[in-house]
Each structure stands twice: as structure tokens, then as C-alpha cells.
OpenMM code with the backbone's topology and positions (N, CA, C; nanometers):
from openmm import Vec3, app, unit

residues = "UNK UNK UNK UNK UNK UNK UNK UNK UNK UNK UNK UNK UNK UNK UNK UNK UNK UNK UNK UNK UNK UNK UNK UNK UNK UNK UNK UNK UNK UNK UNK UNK UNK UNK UNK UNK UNK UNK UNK UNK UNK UNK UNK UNK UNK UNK UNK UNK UNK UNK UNK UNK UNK UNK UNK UNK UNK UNK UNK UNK UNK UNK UNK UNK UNK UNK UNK UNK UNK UNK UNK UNK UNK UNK UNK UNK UNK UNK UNK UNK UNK UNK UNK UNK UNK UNK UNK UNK UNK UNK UNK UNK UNK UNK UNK UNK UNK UNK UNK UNK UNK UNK UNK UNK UNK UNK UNK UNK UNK UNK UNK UNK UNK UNK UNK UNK UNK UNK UNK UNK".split()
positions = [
    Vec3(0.0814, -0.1188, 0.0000),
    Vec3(0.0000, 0.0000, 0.0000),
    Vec3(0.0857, 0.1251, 0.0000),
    Vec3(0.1179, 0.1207, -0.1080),
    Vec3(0.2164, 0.2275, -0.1001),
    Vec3(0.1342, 0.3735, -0.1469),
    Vec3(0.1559, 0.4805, -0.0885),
    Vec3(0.0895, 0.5756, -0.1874),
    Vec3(0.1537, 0.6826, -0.2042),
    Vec3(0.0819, 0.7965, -0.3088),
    Vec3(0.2351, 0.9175, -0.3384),
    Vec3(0.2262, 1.0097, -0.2367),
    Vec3(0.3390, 1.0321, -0.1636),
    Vec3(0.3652, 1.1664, -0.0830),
    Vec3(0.2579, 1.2594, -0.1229),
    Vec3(0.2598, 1.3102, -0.2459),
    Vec3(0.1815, 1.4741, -0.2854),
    Vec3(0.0470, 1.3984, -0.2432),
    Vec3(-0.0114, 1.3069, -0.2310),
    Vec3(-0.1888, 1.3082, -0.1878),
    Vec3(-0.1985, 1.2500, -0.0528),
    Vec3(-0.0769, 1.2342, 0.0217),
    Vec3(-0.0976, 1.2403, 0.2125),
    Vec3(-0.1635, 1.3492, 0.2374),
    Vec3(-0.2518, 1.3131, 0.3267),
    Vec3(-0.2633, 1.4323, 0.4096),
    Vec3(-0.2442, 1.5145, 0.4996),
    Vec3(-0.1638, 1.6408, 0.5341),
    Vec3(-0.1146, 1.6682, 0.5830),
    Vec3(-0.1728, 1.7733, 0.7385),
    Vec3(-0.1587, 1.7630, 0.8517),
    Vec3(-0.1631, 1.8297, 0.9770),
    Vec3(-0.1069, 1.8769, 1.0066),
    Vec3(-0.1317, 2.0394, 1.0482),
    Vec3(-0.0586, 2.1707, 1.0837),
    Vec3(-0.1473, 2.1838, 1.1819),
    Vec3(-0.0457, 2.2418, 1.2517),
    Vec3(-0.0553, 2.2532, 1.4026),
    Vec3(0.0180, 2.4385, 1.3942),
    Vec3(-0.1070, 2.5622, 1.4410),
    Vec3(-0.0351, 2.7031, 1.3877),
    Vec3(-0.0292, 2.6912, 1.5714),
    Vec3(0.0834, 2.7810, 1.5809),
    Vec3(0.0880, 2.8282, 1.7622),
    Vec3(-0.0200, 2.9652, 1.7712),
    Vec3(-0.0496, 2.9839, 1.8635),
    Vec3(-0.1410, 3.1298, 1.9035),
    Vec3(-0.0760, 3.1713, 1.9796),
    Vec3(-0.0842, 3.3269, 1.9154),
    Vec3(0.0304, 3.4602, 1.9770),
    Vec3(-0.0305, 3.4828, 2.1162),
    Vec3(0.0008, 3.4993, 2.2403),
    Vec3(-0.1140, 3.5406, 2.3223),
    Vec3(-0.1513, 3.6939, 2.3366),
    Vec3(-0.0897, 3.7558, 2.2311),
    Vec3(-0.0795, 3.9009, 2.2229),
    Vec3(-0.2469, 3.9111, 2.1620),
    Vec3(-0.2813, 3.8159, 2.0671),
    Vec3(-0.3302, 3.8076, 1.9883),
    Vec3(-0.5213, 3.8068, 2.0003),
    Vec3(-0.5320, 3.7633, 2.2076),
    Vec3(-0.6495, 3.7451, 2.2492),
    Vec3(-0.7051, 3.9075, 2.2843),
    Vec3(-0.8094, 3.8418, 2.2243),
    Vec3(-0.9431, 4.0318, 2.2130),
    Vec3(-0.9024, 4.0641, 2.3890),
    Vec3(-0.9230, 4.1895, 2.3573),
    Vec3(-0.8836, 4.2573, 2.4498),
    Vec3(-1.0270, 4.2605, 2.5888),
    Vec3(-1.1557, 4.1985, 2.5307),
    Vec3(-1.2447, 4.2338, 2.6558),
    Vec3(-1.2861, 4.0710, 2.6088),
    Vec3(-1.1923, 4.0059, 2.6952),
    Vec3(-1.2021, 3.8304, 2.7684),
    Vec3(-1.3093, 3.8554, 2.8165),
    Vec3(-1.3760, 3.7879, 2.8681),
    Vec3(-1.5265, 3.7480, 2.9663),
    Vec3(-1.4209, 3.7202, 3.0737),
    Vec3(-1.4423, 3.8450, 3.2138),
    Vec3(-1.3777, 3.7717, 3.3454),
    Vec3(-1.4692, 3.6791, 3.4343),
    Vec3(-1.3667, 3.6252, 3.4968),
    Vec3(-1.4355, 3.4671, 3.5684),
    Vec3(-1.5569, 3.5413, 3.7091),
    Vec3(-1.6034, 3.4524, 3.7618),
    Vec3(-1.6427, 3.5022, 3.8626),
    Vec3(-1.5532, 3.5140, 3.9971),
    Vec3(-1.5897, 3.6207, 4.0647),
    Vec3(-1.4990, 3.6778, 4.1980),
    Vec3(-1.5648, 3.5935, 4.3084),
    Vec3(-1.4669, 3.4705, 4.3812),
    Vec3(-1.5563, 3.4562, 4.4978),
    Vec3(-1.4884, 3.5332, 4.6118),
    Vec3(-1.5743, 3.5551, 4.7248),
    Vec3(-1.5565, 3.6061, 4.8327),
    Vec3(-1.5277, 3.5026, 4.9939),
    Vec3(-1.4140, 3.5028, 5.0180),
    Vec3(-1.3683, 3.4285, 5.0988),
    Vec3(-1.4252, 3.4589, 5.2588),
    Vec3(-1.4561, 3.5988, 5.2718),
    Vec3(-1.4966, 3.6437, 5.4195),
    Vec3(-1.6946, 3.6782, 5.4109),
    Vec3(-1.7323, 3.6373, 5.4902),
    Vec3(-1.8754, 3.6618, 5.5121),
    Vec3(-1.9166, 3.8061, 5.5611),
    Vec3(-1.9734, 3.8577, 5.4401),
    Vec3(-2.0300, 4.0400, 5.5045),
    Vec3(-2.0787, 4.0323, 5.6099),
    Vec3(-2.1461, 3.9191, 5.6900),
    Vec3(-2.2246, 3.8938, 5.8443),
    Vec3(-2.0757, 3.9238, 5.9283),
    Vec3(-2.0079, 3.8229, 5.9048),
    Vec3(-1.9016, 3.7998, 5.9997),
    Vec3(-1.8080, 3.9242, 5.9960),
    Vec3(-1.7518, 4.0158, 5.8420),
    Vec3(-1.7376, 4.1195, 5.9314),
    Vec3(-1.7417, 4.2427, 5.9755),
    Vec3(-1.9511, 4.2450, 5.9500),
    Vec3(-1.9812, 4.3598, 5.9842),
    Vec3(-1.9631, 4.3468, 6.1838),
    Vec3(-1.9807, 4.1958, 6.1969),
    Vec3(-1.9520, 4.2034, 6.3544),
    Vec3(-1.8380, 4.1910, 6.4160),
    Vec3(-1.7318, 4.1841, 6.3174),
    Vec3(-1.5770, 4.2063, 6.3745),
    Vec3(-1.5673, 4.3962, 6.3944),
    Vec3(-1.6447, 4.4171, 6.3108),
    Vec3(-1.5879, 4.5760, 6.2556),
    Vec3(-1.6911, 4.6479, 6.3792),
    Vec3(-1.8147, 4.5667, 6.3633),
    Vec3(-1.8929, 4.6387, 6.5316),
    Vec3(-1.8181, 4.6026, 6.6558),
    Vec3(-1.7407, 4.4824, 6.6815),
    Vec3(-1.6756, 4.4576, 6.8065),
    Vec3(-1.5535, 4.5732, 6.7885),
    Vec3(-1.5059, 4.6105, 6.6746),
    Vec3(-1.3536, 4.7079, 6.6821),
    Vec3(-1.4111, 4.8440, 6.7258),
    Vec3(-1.5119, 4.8869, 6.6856),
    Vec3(-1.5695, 5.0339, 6.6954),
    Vec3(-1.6318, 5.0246, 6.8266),
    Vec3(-1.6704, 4.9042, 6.9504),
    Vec3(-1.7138, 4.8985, 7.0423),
    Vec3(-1.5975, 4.9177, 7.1520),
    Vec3(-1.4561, 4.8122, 7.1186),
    Vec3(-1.3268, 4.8631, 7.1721),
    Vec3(-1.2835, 4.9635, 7.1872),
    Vec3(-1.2979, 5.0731, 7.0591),
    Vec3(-1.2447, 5.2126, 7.0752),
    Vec3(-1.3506, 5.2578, 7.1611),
    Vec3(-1.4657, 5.2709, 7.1765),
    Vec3(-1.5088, 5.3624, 7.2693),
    Vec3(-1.4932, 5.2968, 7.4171),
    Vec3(-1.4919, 5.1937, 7.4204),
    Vec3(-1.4627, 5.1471, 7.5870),
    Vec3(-1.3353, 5.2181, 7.5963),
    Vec3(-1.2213, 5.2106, 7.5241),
    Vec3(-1.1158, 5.2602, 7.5836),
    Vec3(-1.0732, 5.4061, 7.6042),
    Vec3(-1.1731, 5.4612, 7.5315),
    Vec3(-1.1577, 5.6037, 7.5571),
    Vec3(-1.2272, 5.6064, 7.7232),
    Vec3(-1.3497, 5.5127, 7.7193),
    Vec3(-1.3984, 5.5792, 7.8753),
    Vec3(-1.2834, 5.5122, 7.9498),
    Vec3(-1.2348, 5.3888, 7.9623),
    Vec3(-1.1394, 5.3879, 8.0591),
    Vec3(-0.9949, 5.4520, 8.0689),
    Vec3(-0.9618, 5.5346, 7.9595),
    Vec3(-0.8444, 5.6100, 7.9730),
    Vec3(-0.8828, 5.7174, 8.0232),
    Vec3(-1.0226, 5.7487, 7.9961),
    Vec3(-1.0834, 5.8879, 8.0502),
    Vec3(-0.9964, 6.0115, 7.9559),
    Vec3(-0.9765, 6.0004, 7.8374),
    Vec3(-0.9133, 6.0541, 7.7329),
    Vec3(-0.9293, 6.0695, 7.5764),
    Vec3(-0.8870, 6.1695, 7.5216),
    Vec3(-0.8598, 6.1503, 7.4327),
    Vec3(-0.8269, 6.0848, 7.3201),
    Vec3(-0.8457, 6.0196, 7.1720),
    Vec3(-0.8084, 5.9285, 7.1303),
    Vec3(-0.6171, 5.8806, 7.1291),
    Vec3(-0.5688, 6.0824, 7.1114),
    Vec3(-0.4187, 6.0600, 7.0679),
    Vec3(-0.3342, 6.0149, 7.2062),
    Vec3(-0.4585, 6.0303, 7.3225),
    Vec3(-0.3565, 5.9910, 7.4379),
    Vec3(-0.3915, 5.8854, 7.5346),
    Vec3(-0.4378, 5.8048, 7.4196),
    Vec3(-0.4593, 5.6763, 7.4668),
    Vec3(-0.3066, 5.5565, 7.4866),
    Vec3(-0.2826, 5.5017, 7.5643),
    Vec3(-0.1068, 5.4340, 7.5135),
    Vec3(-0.1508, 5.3490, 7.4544),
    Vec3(-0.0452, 5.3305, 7.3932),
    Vec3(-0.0223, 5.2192, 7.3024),
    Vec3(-0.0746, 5.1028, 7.3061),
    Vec3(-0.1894, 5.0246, 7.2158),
    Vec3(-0.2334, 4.9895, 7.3112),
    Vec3(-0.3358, 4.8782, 7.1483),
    Vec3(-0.2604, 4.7635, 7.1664),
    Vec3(-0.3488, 4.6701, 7.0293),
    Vec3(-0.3812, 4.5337, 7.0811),
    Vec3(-0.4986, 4.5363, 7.0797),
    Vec3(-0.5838, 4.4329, 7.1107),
    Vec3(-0.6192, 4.3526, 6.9189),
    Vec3(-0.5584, 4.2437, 6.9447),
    Vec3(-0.5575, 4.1465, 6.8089),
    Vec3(-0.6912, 4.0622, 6.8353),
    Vec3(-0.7685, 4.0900, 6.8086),
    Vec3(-0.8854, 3.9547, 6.8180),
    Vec3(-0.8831, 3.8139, 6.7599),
    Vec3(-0.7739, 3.8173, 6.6613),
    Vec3(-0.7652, 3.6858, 6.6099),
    Vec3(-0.6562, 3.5955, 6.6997),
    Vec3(-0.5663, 3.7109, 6.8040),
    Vec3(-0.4678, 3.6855, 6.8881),
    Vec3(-0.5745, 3.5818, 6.9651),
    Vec3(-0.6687, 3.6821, 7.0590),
    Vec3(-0.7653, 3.6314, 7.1332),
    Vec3(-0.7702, 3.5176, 7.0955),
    Vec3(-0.8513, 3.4958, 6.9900),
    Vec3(-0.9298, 3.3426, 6.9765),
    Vec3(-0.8727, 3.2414, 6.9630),
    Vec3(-0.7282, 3.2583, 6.9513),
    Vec3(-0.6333, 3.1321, 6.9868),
    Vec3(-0.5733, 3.0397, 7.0953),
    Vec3(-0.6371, 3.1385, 7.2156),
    Vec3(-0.6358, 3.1063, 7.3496),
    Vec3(-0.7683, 3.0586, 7.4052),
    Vec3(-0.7410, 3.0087, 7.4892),
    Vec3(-0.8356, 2.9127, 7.5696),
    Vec3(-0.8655, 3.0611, 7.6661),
    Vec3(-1.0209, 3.0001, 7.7233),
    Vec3(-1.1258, 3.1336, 7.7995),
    Vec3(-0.9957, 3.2232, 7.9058),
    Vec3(-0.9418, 3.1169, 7.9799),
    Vec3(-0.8409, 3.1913, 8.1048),
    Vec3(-0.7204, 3.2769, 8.0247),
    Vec3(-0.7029, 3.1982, 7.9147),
    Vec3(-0.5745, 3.2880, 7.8432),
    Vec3(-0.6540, 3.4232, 7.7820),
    Vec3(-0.7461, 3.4276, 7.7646),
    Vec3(-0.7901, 3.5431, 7.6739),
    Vec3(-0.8098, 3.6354, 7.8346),
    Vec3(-0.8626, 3.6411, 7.9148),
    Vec3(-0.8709, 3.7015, 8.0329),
    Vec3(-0.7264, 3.7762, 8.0626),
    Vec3(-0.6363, 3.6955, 8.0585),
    Vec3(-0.4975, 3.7092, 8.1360),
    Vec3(-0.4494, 3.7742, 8.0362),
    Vec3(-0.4602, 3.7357, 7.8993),
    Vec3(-0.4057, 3.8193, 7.8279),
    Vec3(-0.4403, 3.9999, 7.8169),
    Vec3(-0.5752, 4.0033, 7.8200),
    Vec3(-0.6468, 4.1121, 7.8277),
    Vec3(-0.6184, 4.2085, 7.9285),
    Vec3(-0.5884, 4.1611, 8.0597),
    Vec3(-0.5259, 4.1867, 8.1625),
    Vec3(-0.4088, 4.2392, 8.1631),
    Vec3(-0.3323, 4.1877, 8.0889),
    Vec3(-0.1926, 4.2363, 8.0640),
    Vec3(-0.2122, 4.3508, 8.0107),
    Vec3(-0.2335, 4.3754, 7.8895),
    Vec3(-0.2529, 4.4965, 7.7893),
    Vec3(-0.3267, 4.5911, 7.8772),
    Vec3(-0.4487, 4.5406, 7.9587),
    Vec3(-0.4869, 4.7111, 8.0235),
    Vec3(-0.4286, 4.7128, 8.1280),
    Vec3(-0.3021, 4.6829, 8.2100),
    Vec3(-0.2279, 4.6831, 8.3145),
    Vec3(-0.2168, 4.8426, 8.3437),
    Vec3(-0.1753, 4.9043, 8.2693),
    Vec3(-0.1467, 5.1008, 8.2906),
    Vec3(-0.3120, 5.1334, 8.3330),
    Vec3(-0.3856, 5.0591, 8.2681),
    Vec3(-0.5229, 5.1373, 8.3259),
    Vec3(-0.6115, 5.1254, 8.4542),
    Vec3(-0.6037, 5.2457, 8.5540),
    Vec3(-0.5986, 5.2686, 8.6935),
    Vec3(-0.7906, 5.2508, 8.6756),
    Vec3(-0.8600, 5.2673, 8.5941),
    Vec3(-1.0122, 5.2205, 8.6618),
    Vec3(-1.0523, 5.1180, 8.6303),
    Vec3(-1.1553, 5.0484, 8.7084),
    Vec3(-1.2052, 4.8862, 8.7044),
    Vec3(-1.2238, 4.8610, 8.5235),
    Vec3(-1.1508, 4.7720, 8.5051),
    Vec3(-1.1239, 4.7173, 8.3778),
    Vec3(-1.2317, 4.5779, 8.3288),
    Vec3(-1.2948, 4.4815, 8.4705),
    Vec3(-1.3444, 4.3460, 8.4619),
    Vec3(-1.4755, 4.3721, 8.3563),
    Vec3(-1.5830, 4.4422, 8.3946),
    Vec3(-1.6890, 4.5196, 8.2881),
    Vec3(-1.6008, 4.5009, 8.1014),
    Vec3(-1.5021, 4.5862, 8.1025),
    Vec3(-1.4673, 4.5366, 7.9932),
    Vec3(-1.4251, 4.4268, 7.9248),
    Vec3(-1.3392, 4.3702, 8.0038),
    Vec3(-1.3218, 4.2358, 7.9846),
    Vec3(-1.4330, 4.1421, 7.9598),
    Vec3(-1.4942, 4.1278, 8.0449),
    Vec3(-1.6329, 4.0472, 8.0336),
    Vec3(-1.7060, 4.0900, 7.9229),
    Vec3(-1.7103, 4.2302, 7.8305),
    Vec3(-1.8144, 4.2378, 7.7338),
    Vec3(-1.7288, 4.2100, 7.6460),
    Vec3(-1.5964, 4.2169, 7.6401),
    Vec3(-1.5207, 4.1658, 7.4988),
    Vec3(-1.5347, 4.0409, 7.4881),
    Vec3(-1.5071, 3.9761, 7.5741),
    Vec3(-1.5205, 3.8041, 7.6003),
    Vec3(-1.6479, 3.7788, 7.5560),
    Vec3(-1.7571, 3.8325, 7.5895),
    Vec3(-1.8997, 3.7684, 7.5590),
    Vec3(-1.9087, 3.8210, 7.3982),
    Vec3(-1.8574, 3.9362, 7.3741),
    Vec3(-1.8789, 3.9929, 7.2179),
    Vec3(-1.7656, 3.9108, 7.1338),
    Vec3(-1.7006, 3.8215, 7.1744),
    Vec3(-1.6079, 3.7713, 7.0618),
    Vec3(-1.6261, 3.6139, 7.0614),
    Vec3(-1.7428, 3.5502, 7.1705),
    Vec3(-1.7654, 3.4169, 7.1530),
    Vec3(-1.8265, 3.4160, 7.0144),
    Vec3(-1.8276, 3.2976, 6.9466),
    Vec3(-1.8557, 3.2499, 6.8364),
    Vec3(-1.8075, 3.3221, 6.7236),
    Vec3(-1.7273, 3.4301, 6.7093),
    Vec3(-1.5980, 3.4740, 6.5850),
    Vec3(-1.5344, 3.3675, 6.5529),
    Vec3(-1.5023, 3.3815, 6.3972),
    Vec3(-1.3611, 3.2498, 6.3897),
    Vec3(-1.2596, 3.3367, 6.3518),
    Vec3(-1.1684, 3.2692, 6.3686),
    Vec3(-1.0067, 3.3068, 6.3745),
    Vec3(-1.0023, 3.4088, 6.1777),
    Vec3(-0.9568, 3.5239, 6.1577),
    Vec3(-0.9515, 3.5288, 5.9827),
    Vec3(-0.8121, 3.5131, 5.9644),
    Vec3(-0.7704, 3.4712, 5.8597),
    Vec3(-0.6653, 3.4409, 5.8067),
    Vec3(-0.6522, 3.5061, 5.6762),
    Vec3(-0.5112, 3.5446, 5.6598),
    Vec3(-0.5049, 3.6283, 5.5189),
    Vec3(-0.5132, 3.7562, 5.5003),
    Vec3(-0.5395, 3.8224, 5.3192),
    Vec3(-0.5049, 3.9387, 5.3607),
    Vec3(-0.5560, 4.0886, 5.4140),
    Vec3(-0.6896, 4.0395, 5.5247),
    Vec3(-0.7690, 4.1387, 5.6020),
    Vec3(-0.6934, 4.1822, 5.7175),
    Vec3(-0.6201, 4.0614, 5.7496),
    Vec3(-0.5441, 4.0532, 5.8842),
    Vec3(-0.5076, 4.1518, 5.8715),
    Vec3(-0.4898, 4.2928, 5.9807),
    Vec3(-0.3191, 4.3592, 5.9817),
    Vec3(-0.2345, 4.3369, 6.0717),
] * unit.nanometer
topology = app.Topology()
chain = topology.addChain("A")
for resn in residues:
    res = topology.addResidue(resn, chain)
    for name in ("N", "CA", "C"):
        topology.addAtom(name, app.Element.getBySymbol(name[0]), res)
């Protein structure tokens, strides 16, 4: 079965430039990794922190000390560590602190830990 070269048929294979793709692709869909529930109530527990700490500095915002409470820190500790920890950080602050403690603790049960790039 022999047959002539000139009536094979032949397969071309062209490469594609990628310069070459239309300029308005169809983009994919965006998913969203964080729940708008979860953190409109991180962002209400942060705006609830700043004003507790203004009443217990009895101050100003710029003369508040230094002073960062990580909530994702929090939730990595067990109930007594989040206490003790909390404790530590308001150590400079001379009025009853337990009121606060206790409403952060009750306002951050059931948060989960976020990971990534919301964190700062």
C-alpha cells in the first residue's frame, strides 16, 4: 500500500500569539472568601473597643497608650488565656477594667479566627 507523498494528508498545528487574544475576555467570577455577616460584627466589636477605651483612659483618642488588642490573637487562646491576656494589655489602666473584659469576652464568643489578607 504504497501511496504518493503529494496526496498524504497533511496536519498543521499554527501556535497562538497570546498578544493576539481580544482585548475584553469574559472575566471569571470573583468569589468572596470572608462573610459580610461575619465582618460587619468584627468591625462592630472594633468600633465597640475604641469607645470602651476612651472611657477607661478617661481621654482623648491621641492619648490613649499604646495599646493593640488582636482579636484573632484572642481566639487562639483558651477562655483563662484570653482574660490574662487582656489583663496584661490594660495593666497602665488605673479604673475597674473586669466590665470590659467580660463584654469583649462575651462579644467575641462564636468569631472564627480570619486568616489572610484582612489581617493587619
Amino acid at each position: 500500500m504504497a501511496s504518493d507523498p503529494s496526496t498524504q494528508s497533511r496536519v498543521m498545528f499554527q501556535a497562538t500569539d497570546k498578544a493576539e487574544e481580544p482585548a475584553h475576555r469574559k472575566l471569571g467570577k470573583l468569589t468572596v472568601k470572608y462573610n459580610r455577616k461575619d465582618l460587619q460584627k468584627r468591625l462592630d466589636i472594633e468600633e465597640w473597643i475604641d469607645g470602651q477605651l476612651h472611657l477607661l483612659f478617661d481621654c482623648e483618642e491621641e492619648e490613649i497608650p499604646e495599646l493593640e488588642i488582636d482579636i484573632d490573637e484572642l481566639l487562639e487562646l483558651s477562655d483563662e488565656g484570653q482574660r490574662t491576656r487582656l489583663e496584661e494589655l490594660l495593666q497602665e489602666c488605673g479604673k475597674p477594667k473586669e466590665d470590659f473584659i467580660n463584654g469583649l469576652l462575651y462579644r467575641i464568643k462564636g468569631l472564627r479566627k480570619m486568616s489572610g489578607p484582612l489581617k493587619k
